[in-house]
C-alpha positions as CSV (number, residue, x, y, z in Angstrom):
1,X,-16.4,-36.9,-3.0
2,X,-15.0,-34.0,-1.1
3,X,-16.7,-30.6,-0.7
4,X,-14.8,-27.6,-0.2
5,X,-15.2,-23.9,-0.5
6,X,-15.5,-22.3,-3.3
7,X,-11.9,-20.4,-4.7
8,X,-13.2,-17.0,-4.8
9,X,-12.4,-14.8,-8.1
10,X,-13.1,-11.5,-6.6
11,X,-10.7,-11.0,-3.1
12,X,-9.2,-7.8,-3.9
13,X,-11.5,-4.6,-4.1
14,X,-10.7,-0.8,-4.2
15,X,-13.8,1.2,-2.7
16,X,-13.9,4.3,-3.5
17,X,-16.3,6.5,-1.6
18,X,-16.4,10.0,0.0
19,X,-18.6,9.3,3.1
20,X,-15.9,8.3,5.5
21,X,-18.8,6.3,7.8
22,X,-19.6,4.6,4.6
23,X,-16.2,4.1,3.7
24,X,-15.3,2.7,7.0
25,X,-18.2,0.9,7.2
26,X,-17.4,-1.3,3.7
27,X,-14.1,-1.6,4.5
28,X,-14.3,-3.2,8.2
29,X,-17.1,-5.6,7.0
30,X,-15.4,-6.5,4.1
31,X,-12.2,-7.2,5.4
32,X,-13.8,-9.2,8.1
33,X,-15.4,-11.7,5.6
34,X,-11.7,-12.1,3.7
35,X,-11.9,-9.8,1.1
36,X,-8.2,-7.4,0.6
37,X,-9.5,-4.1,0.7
38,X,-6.8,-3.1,-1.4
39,X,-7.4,0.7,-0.8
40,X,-10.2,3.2,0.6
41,X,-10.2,6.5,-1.3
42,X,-12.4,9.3,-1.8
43,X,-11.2,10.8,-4.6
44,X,-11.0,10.2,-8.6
45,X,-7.3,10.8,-8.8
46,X,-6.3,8.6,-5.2
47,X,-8.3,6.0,-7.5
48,X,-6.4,6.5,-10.8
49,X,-3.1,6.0,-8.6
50,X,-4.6,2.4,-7.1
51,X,-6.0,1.4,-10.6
52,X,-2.8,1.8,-12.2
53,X,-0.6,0.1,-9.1
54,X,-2.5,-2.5,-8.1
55,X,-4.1,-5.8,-9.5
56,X,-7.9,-5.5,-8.6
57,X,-10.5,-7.3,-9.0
58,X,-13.7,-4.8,-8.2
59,X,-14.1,-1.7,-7.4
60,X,-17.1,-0.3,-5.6
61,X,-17.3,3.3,-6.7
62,X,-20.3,6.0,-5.3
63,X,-20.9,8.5,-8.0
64,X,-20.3,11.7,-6.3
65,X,-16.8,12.0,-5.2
66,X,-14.3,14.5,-3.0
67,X,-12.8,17.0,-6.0
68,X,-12.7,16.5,-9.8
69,X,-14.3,13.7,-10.8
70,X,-17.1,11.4,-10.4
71,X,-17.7,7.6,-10.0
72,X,-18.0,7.3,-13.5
73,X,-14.9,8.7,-14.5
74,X,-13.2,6.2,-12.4
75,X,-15.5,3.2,-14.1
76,X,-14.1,4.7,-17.5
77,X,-10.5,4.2,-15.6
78,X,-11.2,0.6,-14.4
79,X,-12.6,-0.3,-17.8
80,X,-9.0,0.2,-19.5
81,X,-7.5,-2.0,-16.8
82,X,-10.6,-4.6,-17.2
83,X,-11.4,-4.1,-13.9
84,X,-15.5,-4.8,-13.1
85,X,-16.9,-1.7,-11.4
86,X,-20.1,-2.3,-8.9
87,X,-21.7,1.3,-8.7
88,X,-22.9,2.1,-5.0
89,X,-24.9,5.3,-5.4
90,X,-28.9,6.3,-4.4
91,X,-29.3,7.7,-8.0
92,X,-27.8,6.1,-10.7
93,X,-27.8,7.7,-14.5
94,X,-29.5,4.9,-16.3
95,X,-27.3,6.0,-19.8
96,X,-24.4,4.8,-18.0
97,X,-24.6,1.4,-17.9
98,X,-22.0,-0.1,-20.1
99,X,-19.4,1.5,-17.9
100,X,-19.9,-1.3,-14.4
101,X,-21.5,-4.6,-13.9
102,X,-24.2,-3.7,-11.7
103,X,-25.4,-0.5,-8.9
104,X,-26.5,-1.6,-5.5
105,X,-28.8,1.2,-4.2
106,X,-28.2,3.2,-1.5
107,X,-28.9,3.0,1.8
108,X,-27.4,-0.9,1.8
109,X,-27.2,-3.3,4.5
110,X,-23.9,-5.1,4.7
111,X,-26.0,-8.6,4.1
112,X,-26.4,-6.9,0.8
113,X,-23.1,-6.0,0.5
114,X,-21.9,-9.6,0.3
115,X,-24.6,-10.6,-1.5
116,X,-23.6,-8.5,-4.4
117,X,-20.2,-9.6,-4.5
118,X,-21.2,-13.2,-4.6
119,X,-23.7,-12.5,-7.6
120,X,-20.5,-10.4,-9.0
121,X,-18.3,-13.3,-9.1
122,X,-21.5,-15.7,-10.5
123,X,-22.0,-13.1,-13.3
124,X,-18.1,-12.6,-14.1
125,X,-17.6,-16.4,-14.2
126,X,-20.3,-17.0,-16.5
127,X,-22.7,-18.6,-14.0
128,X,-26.6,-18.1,-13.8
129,X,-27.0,-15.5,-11.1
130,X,-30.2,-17.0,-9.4
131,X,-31.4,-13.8,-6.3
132,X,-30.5,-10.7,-6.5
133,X,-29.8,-8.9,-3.1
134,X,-32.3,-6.3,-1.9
135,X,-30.8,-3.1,-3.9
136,X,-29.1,-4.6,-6.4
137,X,-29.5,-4.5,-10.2
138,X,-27.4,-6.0,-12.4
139,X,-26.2,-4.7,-16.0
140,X,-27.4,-6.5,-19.1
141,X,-24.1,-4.6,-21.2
142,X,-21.7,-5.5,-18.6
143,X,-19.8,-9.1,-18.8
């Protein structure tokens, strides 16, 4: 019998996020465990654009955002495209969560980061999603 690694179903993320250390930050560590950080934007509409060019297969989002718009907005965008949406945000409003799969708290540490994603792809491939990372919580009305 041969092991190998697992095919991964999440590999190309859009983070959106207007805290350019934080953005930076998600986007270096990510892209050095594999992941195609498809896009880094800090805006609702920058995020619009990449939802509607791109094939994605998460989005992190922070609620507050540079201009018009919030995190949620851009969930409600992702959800026409059936793209999941991981929330990264200190506060999260609890009546929102049909609109993403799950909110890892902030301040996160990029252990958790992964984690998340991995639990992500468990939940969206239908698989028991045993430990949750410190900081994350997943949604019961999200796939």
């Amino acid at each position: 019998m041969l092991f190998g690694k697992r095919v991964r179903s999440v590999k190309r993320i859009l983070i959106v996020e207007d805290e350019p250390l934080i953005a930076f930050d998600s986007e270096h560590w990510l892209g050095g465990k594999g992941y195609e950080v498809v896009a880094t934007v800090d805006s609702l509409a920058a995020a619009r654009e990449i939802i509607a060019a791109e094939p994605l297969d998460l989005i992190l989002t922070d609620i507050g955002l540079s201009g018009e718009g919030t995190g949620l907005d851009v969930a409600r965008a992702a959800g026409e495209q059936g793209v999941a949406v991981l929330f990264v945000t200190g506060q999260f409003p609890e009546a929102n969560e049909h609109l993403g799969i799950g909110c890892l708290t902030k301040p996160y540490s990029d252990a958790s980061l992964l984690g998340a994603i991995a639990a992500i792809e468990r939940k969206l491939s239908g698989r028991r999603v045993r430990k949750l990372p410190a900081g994350l919580r997943l949604f019961e009305t999200a796939v």
